[in-house]
N, C-alpha and C positions, 0 to 999 in steps of 0.2 A: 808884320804884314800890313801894309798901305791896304786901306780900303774909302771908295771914294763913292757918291751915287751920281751916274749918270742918267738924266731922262731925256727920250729923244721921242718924242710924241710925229705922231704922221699917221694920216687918215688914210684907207686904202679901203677900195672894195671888195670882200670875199664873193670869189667865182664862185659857181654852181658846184661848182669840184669840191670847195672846202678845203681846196691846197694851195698854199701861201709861198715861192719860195725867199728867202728873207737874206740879204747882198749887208752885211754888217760893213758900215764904214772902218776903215783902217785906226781912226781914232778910238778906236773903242778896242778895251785893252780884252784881251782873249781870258776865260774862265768862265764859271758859272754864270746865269743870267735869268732874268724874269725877265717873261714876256705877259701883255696881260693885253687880255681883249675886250675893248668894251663897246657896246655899238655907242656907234655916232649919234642917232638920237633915240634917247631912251624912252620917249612918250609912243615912240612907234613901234620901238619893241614890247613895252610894260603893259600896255594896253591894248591885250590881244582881246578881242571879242569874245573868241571859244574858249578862253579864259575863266570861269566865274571866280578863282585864287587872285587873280592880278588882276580882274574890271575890281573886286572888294577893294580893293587898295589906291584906283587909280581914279580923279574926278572925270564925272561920265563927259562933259562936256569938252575938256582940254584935253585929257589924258593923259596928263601929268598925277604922280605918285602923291597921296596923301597920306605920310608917316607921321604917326604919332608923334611926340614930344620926346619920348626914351627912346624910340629908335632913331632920330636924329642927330639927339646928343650920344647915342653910339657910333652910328655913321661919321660924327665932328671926332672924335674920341678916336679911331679908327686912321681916319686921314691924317690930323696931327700924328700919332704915332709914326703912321709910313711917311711924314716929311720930318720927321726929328723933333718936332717943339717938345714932346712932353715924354719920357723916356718910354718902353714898352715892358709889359709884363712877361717873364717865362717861367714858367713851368716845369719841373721835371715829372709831373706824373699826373692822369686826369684827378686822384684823389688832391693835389695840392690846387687844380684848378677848382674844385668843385667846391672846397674850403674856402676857396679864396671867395667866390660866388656867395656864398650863404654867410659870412662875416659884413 
């Protein structure tokens, strides 16, 4: 089996509806698929006010995310993964994750 990744990035506004309907170009071969949603900018979603979880995280002034040192080289860790650089980890069972965590 051929397996290839295709990304096709494109900005769109979600309606009040919360219903998207989504016209796949012909190039893009039919089978499973992820879709993944991220807002457009994240300082204006991360930094909700009535928040106190997310203002803890985010600088009061800019409202941009202030992550520690391990979570960004898990965040770096994460993205390499999902773009191929460095191979990914699996798992058959949460005991071999959790082994694998504490080694």
């Amino acid at each position: 089996m051929l397996w290839f990744i295709m990304i096709i990035t494109q900005t769109v506004d979600i309606p009040e509806s919360h219903q998207l309907t989504i016209d796949v170009p012909r190039e893009v071969p039919t089978g499973p698929v992820i879709l993944t949603f991220t807002p457009a900018s994240m300082s204006e979603n991360i930094a909700e006010p009535n928040c106190p979880l997310c203002a803890k995280y985010c600088n009061s002034e800019t409202g941009e995310p202030n992550f520690n040192a391990e979570t960004v080289a898990a965040i770096e860790e994460g993205r390499a993964m999902m773009y191929g650089e460095i191979p990914a980890q699996h798992f058959n069972s949460i005991e071999e994750l959790l082994a694998d965590l504490r080694s």
